[in-house]
C-alpha positions in Angstrom: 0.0 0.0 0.0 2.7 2.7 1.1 6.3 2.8 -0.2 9.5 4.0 1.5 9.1 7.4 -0.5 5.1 7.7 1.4 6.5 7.0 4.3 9.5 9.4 4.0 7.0 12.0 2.9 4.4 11.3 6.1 7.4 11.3 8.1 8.5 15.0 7.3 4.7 16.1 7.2 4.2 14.5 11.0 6.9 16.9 12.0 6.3 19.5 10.2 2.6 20.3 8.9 3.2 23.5 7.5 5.6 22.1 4.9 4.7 22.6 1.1 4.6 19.8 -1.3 7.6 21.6 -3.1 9.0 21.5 0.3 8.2 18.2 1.1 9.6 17.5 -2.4 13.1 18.4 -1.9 13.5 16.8 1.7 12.4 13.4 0.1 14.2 14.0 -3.1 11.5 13.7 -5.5 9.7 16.4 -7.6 7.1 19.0 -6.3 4.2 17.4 -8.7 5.7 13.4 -7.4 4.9 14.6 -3.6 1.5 16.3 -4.7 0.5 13.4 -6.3 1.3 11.3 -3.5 0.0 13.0 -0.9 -3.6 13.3 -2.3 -3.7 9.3 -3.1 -2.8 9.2 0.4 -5.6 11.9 1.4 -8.0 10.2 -1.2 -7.2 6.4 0.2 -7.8 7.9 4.0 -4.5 7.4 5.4 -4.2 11.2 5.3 -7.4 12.3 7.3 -6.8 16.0 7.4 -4.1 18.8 8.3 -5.3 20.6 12.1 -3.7 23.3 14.2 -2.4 22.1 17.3 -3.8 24.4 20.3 -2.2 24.8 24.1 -5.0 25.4 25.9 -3.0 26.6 29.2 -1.9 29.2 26.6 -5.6 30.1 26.5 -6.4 30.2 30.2 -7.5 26.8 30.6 -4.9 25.5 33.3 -7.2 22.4 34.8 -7.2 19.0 32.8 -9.6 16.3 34.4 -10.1 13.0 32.9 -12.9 11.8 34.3 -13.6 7.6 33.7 -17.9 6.9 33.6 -19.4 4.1 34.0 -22.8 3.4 33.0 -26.1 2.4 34.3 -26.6 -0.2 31.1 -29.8 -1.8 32.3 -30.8 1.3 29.8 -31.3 0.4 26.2 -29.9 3.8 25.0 -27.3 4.8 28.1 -24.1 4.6 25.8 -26.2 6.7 23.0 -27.9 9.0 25.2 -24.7 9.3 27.1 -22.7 10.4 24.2 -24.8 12.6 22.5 -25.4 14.7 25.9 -21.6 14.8 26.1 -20.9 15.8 23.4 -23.1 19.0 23.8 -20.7 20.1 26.7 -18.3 22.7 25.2 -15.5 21.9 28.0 -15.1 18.4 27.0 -12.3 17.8 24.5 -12.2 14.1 24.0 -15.0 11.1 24.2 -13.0 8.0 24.2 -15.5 4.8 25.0 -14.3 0.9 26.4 -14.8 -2.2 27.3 -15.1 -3.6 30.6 -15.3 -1.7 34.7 -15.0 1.9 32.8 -17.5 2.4 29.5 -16.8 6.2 28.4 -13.7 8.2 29.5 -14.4 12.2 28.8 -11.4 14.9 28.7 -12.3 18.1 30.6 -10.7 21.1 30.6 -11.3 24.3 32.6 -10.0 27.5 33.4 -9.4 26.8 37.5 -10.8 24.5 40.2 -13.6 26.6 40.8 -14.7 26.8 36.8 -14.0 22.5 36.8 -16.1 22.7 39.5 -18.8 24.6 38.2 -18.8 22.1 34.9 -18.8 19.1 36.8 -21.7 19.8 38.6 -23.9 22.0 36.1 -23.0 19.9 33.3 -21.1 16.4 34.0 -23.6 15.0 36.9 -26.6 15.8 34.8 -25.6 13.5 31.5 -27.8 10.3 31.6 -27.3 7.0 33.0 -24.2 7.6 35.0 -23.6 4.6 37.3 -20.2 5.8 39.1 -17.4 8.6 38.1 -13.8 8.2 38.5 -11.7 11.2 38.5 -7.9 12.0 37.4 -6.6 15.6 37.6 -3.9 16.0 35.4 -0.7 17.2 37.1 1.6 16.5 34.2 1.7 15.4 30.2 5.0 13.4 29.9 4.0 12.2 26.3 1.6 13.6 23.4 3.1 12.1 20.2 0.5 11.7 17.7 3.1 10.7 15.1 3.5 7.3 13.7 6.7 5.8 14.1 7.3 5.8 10.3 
């Protein structure tokens, strides 16, 4: 499916985002039109999804990271689709991650300070349906956030 020369080119584009295809061209050592080419089979096949901006929230104000770990009341038909489409209205939550086993949905939270997190969590988090029991995790520090493949 990929050759060494799609892989050289994700690599470069994983680092760097901003990079041209001309630019992206001359690191792999094929011609502008080669790269552009590639890249949009790539795009077109879905191994490229898309291109996004990469945002620090703290930079923003928001300082709090919870991760909070749900589990829900499944003796409810709908609890994992009412669930999710109640958190997904919540503007705070980043990430909607769901499992199997003890923990069924995992939600990424961010706020502004304790007293905003706490403001969320009870205005908005303890009203979504068919929560059994929440687990909490504050964030005190992200060692690692490497999206890139190893290519």
């Amino acid at each position: 499916m990929l050759d060494d020369v799609d892989r050289r080119l994700l690599r470069h584009w994983q680092s760097d985002a901003s990079l041209s295809p001309a630019e992206l061209a001359e690191r792999v050592g094929i011609t502008s039109g080669k790269a552009a080419r590639r890249l949009t089979r790539m795009q077109e096949i879905g191994v490229i999804e898309g291109i996004s901006a990469v945002i620090d929230w703290a930079a923003l104000g928001y300082a709090v990271e919870v991760s909070l770990r749900i589990t829900l009341d499944k003796t409810q038909a709908r609890a994992f689709d009412d669930f999710i489409e109640a958190a997904r209205a919540v503007p705070e939550v980043t990430e909607i991650q769901t499992f199997l086993g003890r923990v069924d949905v995992r939600l990424n939270i961010i706020a502004r300070d304790m007293p905003h997190y706490q403001d969320i969590y009870r205005r908005r988090v303890l009203t979504l349906p068919h929560i059994a029991d929440i687990e909490a995790l504050m964030q005190i520090a992200q060692i690692k956030d490497e999206e890139a493949l190893p290519l």
